[in-house]
N, C-alpha and C positions, 0 to 999 in steps of 0.2 A: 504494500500500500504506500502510494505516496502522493504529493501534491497534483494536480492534475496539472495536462500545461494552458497555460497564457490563451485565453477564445475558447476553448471547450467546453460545453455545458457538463458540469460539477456532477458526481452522479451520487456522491453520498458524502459524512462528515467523517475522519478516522477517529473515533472515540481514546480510543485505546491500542496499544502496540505492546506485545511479551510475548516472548519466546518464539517469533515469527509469523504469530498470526496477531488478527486485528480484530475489533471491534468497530462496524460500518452503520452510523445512523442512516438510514435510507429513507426516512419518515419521518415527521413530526417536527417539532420545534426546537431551531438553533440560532444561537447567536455566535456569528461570523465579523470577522473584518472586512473591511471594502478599502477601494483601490478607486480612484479618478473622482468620476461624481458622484454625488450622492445616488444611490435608486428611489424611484418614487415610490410610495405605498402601494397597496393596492396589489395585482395581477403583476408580476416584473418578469420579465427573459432574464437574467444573469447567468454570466459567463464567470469561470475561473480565472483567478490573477495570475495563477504560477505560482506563488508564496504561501497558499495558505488558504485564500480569504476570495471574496468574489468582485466582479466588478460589470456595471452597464456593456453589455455587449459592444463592439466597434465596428463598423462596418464590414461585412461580410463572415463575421461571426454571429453560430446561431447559440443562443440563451436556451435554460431550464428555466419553465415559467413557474416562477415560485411567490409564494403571498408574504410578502412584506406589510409585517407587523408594526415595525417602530425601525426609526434610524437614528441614530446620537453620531450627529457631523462632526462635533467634537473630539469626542473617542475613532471615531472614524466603525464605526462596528451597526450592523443591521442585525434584525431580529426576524425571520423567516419562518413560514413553515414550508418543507421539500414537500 
């Protein structure tokens, strides 16, 4: 398991990592980091940053359309459900 790359739609969260296997949230509600602009509430497409964390798709990158709960611009981090 690792970070997804840069434009790829995110296909789950790695919870947990021991002794080679993982723990993959695939559903329900996470809070992630975000990368460039904010995303809007609502329905969103987002795409993976490469780091970690996710970000507004860029042009000819396709998003996982996922429900943005809350965004704190300051922390830089959204609150989702996959």
């Amino acid at each position: 398991v690792g970070n997804a790359a840069a434009g790829t739609a995110p296909v789950g969260v790695a919870l947990n990592v021991r002794g080679g296997c993982a723990a993959v949230q695939i559903k329900g509600f996470a809070a992630l980091p975000y990368s460039g602009s904010a995303p809007d509430l609502g329905w969103t497409a987002l795409t993976a940053d490469g780091s970690g964390g996710v970000k507004v798709p860029g042009s000819g990158e396709k998003g996982r359309e996922c429900l943005v709960v809350q965004v704190d611009s300051k922390e830089k981090t959204v609150g989702l459900f996959l």
